[in-house]
C-alpha positions as CSV (number, residue, x, y, z in Angstrom):
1,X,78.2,-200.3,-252.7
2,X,79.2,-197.3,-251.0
3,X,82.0,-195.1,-252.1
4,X,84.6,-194.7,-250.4
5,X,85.9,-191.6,-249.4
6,X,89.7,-190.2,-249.4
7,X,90.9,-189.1,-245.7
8,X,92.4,-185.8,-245.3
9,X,95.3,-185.7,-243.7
10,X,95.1,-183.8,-240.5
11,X,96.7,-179.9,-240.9
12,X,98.3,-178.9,-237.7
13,X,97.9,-175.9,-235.3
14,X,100.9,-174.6,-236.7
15,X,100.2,-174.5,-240.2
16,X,96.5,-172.9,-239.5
17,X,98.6,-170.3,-237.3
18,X,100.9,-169.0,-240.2
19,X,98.1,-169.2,-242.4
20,X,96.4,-166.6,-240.2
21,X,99.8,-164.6,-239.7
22,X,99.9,-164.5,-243.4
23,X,96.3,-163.5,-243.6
24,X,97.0,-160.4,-240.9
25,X,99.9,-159.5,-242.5
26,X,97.9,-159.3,-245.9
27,X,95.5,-157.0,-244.3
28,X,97.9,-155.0,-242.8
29,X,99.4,-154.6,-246.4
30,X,96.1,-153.8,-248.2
31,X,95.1,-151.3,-245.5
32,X,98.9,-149.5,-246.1
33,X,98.0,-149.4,-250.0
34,X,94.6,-147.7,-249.4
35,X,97.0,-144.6,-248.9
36,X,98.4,-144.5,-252.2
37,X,96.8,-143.0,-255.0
38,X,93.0,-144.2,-255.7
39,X,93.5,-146.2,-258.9
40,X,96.8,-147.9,-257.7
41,X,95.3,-148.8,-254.3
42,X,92.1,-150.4,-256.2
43,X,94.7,-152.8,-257.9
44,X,96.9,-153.8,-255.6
45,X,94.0,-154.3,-253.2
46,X,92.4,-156.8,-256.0
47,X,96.0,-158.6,-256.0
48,X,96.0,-159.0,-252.4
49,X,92.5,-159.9,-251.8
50,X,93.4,-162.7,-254.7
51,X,95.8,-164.0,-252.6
52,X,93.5,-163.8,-249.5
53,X,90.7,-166.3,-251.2
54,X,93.6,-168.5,-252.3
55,X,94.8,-169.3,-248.9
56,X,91.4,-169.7,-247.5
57,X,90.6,-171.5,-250.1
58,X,93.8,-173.9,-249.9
59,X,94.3,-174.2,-246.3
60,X,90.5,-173.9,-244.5
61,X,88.4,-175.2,-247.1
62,X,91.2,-177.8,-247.8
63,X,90.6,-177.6,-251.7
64,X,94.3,-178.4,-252.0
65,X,93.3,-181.9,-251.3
66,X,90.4,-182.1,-253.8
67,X,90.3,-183.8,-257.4
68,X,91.1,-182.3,-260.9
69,X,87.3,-182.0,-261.8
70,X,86.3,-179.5,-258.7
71,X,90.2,-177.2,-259.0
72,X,88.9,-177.0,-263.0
73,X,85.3,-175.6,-262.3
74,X,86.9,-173.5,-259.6
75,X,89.7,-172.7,-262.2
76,X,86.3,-171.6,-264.4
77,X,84.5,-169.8,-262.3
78,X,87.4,-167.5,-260.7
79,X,88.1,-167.0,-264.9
80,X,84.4,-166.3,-265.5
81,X,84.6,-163.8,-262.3
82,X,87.9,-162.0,-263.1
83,X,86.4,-161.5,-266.6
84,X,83.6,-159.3,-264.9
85,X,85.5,-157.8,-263.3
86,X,87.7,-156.8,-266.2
87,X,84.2,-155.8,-268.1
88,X,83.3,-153.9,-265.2
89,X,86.6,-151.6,-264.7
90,X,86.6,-151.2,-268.6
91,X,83.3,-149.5,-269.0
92,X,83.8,-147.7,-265.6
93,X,87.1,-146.0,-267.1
94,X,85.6,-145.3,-270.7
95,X,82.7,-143.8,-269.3
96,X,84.9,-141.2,-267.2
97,X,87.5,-140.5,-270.2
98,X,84.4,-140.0,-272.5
């Protein structure tokens, strides 16, 4: 028996369009934070790319429409990721203060 499979319902040209808009203006916004101090740019610029994956994410991979089980391992993985990350900056700055 064959499973069935849930329909998406069909986004429209709009939606895709202020998606990008917000995407533009995102880039606009990370480009004018490269121009503040180094270690303040480097965080906001994390923030912002954050927000970039989430609305690719959401709105061209259509994950909004997905199950529990797949936004819970994605849920994982960014935590895994971010934890890194965190790892990453920490032994960068101990490593400089030292």
């Amino acid at each position: 028996m064959a499973a069935e499979r849930q329909q998406i319902p069909a986004t429209g040209g709009r939606t895709f369009l202020a998606v990008w808009a917000a995407l533009a203006a995102l880039l606009a916004l990370s480009i004018a934070v490269a121009l503040l101090s180094p270690s303040m740019a480097v965080v906001l610029n994390i923030v912002i790319a954050s927000f970039m994956a989430a609305l690719n994410l959401l709105f061209f991979m259509n994950l909004r429409y997905e199950g529990a089980f797949l936004k819970t391992i994605l849920f994982m993985v960014i935590l895994a990721l971010a934890a890194i990350i965190l790892l990453t900056f920490s032994d960068v700055f101990y490593r400089r203060a030292g």
